[in-house]
N, C-alpha and C positions, 0 to 999 in steps of 0.2 A: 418325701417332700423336698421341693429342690428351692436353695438357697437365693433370693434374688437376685439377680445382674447389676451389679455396681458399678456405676457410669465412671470410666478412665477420664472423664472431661472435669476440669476446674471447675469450681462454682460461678463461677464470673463469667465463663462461656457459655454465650445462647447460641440455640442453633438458628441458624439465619434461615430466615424466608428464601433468600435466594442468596445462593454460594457465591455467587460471579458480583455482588453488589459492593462498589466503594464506599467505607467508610468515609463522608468526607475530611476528619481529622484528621487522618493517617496518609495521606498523601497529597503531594503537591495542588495546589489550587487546577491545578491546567491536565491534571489527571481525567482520565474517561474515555469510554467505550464507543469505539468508530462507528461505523452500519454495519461492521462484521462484527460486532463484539472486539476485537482486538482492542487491550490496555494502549494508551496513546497517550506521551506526555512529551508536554510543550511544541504539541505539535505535529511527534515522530512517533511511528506504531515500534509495538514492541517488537515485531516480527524483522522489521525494518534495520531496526537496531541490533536485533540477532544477528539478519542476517550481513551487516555491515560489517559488524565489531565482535562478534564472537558470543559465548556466554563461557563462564559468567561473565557479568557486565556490572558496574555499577555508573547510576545514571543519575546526572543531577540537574536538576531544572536550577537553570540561572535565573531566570524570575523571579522564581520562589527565593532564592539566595537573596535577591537584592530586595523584595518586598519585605521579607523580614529583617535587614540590617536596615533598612530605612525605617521600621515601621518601632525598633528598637530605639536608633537614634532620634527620632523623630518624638516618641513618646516619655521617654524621658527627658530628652531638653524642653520639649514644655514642661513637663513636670516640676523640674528644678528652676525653668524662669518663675511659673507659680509665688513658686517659696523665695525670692527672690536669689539665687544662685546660678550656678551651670553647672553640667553635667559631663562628665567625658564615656563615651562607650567602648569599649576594646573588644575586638573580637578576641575569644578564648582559641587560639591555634590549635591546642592541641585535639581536639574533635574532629579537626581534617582540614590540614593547609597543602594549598601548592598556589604557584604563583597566578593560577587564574582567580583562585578562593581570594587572596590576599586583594589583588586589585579589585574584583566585584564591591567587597566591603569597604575598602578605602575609599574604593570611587560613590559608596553611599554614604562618607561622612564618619565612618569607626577608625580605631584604633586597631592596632592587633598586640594579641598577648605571645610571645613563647616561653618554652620553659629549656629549651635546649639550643646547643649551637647548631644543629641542623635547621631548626625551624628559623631561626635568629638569620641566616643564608637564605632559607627561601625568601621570608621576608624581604631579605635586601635585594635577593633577585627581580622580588618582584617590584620593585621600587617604592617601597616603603617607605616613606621618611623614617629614619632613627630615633628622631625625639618624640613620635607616636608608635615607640614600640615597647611593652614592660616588661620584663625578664623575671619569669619565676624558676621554682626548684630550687628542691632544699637540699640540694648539694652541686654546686656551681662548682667548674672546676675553674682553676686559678687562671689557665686557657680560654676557659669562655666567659669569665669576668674580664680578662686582659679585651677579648674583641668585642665587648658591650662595651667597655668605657672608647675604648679605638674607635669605635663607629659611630658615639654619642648617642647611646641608646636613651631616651627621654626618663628610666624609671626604673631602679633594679628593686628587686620584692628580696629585701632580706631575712632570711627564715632562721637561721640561727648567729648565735655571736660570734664563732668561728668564719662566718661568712663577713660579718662586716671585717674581723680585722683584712681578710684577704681583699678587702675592697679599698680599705685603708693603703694599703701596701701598694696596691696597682697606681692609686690616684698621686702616692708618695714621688712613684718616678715616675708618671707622666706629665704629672702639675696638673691633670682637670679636676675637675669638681662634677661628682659625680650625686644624683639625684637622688634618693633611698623611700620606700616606703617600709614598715617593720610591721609582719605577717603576724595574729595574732592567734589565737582559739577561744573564740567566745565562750564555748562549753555549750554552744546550743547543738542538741543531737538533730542532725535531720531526722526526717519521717524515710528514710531511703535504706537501700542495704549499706551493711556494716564495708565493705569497698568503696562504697561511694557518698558516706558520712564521712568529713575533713575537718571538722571544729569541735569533735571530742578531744579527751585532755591527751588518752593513751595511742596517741598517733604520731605521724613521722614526720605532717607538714606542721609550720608557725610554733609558735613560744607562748608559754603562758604570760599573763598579763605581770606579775614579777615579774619575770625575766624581761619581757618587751620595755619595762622599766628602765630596766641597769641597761639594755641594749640601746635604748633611746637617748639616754644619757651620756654612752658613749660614742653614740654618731653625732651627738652636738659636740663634743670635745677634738673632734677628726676634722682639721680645716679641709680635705678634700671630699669631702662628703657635707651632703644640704638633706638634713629631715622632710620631707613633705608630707607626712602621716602615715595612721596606720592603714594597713588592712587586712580584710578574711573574709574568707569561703567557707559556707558551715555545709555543704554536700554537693551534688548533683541530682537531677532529677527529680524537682523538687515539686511540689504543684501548690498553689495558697501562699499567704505572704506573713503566716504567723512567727516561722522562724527566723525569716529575715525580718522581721520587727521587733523581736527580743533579740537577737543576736545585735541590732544596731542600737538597743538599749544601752547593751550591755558594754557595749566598746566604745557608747561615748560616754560612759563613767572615766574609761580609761582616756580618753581624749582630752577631757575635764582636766583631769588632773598632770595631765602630760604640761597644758599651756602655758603653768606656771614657769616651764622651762624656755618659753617661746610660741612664737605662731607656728598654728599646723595648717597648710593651706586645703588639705584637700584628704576625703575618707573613701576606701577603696571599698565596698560590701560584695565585691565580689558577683558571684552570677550562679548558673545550678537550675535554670529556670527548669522546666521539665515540658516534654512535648507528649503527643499523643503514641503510643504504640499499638493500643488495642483501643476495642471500639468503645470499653468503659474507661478510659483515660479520659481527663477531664482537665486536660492544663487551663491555667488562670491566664485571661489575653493579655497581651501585651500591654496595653494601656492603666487597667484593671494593676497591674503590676507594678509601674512606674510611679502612677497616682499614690497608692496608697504606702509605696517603701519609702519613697521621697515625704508623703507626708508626715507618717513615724519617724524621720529624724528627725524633720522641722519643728514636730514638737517637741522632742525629744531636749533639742538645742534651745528654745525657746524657755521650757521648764527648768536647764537648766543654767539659765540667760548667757549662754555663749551662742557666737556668731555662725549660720551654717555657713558648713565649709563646700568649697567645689569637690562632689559624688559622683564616683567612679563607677563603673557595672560591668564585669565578663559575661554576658552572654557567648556561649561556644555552639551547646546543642539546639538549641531553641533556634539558631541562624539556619543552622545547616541540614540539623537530623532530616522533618519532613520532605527537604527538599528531593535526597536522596531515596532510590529504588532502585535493589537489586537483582537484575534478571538473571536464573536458571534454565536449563534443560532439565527435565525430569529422564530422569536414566532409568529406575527400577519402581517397580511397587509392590507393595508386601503384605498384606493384610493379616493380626497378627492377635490372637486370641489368647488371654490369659483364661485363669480358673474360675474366676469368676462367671465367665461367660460372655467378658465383653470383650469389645474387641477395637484396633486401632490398626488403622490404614497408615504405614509407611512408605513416605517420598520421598525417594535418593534422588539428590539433582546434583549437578555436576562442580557442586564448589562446594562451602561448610564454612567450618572452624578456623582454617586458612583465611577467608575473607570476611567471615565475621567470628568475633571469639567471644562475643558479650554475652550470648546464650551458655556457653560453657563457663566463661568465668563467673558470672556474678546470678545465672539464672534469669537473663532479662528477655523477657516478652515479647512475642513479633505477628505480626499478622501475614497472611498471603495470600495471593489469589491467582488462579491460571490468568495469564497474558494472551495467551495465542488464539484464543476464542474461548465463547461463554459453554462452561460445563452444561449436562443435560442432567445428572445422576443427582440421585439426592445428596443430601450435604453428610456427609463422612466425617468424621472424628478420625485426625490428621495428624502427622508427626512428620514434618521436613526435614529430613538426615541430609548430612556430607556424605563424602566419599572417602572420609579421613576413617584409619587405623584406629578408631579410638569412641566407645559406645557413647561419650559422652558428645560424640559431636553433631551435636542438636541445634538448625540453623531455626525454627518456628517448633516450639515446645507442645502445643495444641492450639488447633484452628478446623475450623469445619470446611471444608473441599468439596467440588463436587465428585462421589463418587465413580464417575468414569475417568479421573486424570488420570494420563498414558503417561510412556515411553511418547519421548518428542515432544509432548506437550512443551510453552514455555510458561513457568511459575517467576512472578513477579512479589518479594517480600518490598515492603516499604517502611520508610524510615528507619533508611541504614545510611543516612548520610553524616551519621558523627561517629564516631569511634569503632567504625568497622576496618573502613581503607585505613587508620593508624593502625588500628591493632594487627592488621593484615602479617602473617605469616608464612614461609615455605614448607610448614611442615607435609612428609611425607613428600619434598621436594615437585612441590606442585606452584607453578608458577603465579605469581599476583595477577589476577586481572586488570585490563584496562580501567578508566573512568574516564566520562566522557559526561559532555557538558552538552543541553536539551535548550534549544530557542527557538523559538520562530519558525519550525518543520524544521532545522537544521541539526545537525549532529556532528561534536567535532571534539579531537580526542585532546584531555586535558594533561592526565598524567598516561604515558604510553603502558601496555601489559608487557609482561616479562615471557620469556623465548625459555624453552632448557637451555638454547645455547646462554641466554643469561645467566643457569644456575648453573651448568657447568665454567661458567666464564670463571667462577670465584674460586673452584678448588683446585690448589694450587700443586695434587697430585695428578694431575692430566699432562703431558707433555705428548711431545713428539714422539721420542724416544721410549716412553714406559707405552705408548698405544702403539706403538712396535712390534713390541713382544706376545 
């Protein structure tokens, strides 16, 4: 008697009617198939873009960029004029800044957030006003506090006490006055992985509500330094709005009780919103979002008859993720049969773990589909590999494909527009791909790809002399 065949596919994966079909979630508004089938966004076929710019590619609908930092700004300042307040939005940088990201959003009304002095530069490069920029990271070096007060950054996020005295010290011998908000941990767990939950107690970012105490007390004692409240991030990736509505319970108890000390103008809650990756992803819209977290403080403040304050919101991935799609070459295929009996078709396409690392780090979720024309084969149970050294390097974990994808084929993965180009690596000294920005049929390269001669440019054992010998 032989043993049944145990499907390799997740529960949550159905096999599609047809392999070549766009999830509308998962990709840019401006996504969709030519008269040839060919993937087309904003305008430019994928085959276009191959052949312009290389693969891999990653490709961002400016559109899409600026629909959602408008559609963000836009829905929570009404939401907070509602409740009679205002609202400020910041874009979360670290999800993926360069100087064309930074302007896009600006030029729709956001803020931007960094957490480092490289971001903190692009920003400026891209001409940012300073006083709409906020400074996180919990470990700020004395260096890149010294060029946030230099440049008049609008809002440093202090995460521990050791951070304000260094901020005390800076403002000591330049004589400004520098702005502060004090980063907290509600204790509310996101619903996300244990990487990307930030408001548990046993972690590296914010200070428990004691400490944010004695730290708040001693930023009022500091003439160079101005309190303007708390804030916190309880994860990433988040969908529903129940954690952020006990999470902003719970921290305007501490708000409450702070005021005794003085006015707080203004409560940071942070952002985490979560987008679509697969086709049973079910993010909460944007509006739906606004409405109901703004209304939770409202009453929150009301109930506990203090005045709401001007609400802050990082949005990072929620701007940028969908906008982003990553085009591949498919190089090898593999078809590849365990004991059971089933079996899983592997896709080696010509980038990986280097260009995206979310799949290896934290196990996150991707979808794909051929680019270069609509598959014929039935849908296949799928596994999209790197070319990296390393089994773990899994760019689309399972997706169903049509089974004839080739060598040449071009596979297009979507919503890789937040933390893939950051996380981006050399390993196994393979160069970063370009990124290039999708409008109007037009295509135009935003951040440039890297050459070997770029990866050779850095090792400082190359000379004249030693390639002599």
């Amino acid at each position: 008697m032989h043993s049944p065949v145990v499907s390799l596919a997740p529960d949550w994966l159905v096999v599609p009617e047809d392999p070549n079909a766009l999830t509308p979630a998962v990709w840019p508004a401006s996504a969709h198939r030519d008269s040839e089938d060919v993937l087309t966004i904003g305008d430019v076929s994928a085959t276009e873009l191959a052949r312009t710019h290389g693969t891999p590619l990653l490709v961002l609908d400016e559109a899409e960029v600026r629909a959602r930092a408008r559609a963000f700004h836009d829905s929570f300042t009404a939401a907070a004029a509602a409740h009679g307040t205002t609202a400020r939005v910041y874009y979360a940088g670290k999800a993926f800044l360069s100087t064309a990201i930074a302007r896009w959003v600006t030029e729709e009304g956001l803020n931007v957030d960094v957490c480092t002095r490289g971001e903190l530069e692009v920003a400026l490069a891209a001409g940012v006003d300073p006083a709409n920029i906020g400074f996180h990271g919990n470990n700020k070096s004395v260096s890149e506090i010294e060029r946030a007060v230099q440049v008049g950054v609008g809002t440093i996020i202090v995460d521990s006490s050791i951070e304000i005295e260094r901020i005390a010290a800076v403002t000591a011998r330049t004589g400004a006055v520098q702005r502060v908000l004090v980063r907290v941990n509600s204790g509310v767990h996101a619903e996300t992985h244990d990487f990307l939950a930030t408001a548990h107690e046993d972690q590296k970012f914010g200070m428990t509500f004691a400490d944010a105490e004695t730290a708040v007390a001693r930023i009022r004692e500091v003439p160079g330094l101005e309190f303007l409240g708390l804030h916190c991030h309880i994860g990433s990736q988040i969908f529903g709005v129940a954690g952020f509505r006990e999470s902003a319970s719970r921290v305007l108890e501490l708000h409450q009780k702070l005021l005794a000390g003085g006015d707080i103008p203004l409560l940071n809650l942070g952002g985490g919103f979560g987008i679509a990756y697969t086709s049973v992803d079910d993010p909460t819209p944007i509006e739906q979002l606004a409405a109901e977290i703004v209304t939770a403080v409202a009453e929150g403040c009301t109930s506990r008859g203090i005045t709401l304050p001007v609400l802050a919101f990082e949005p990072g991935r929620a701007i940028v993720g969908t906008a982003g799609v990553t085009l591949y070459e498919v190089g090898t295929t593999k078809e590849v049969r365990v004991d059971s009996g089933a079996s899983r078709l592997y896709v080696s396409v010509d980038g990986g773990m280097s260009d995206n690392a979310r799949t290896a780090l934290y196990g996150a979720q991707f979808s794909a589909r051929l680019a270069s024309r609509a598959g014929t084969g039935a849908p296949a149970l799928a596994r999209v590999v790197g070319k990296h050294c390393e089994s773990g390097d899994i760019v689309v974990d399972h997706e169903y494909l049509p089974g004839d994808v080739s060598p040449g084929d071009l596979l297009a993965v979507p919503a890789t527009g937040a933390y893939c180009a950051s996380l981006s690596s050399n390993y196994n000294h393979v160069p970063r791909p370009p990124i290039v920005a999708v409008s109007g049929g037009r295509s135009r390269v935003i951040v440039r790809g890297e050459s070997i001669d770029d990866l050779l440019a850095r090792d400082a054992g190359i000379s004249t002399n030693e390639g002599a010998r």
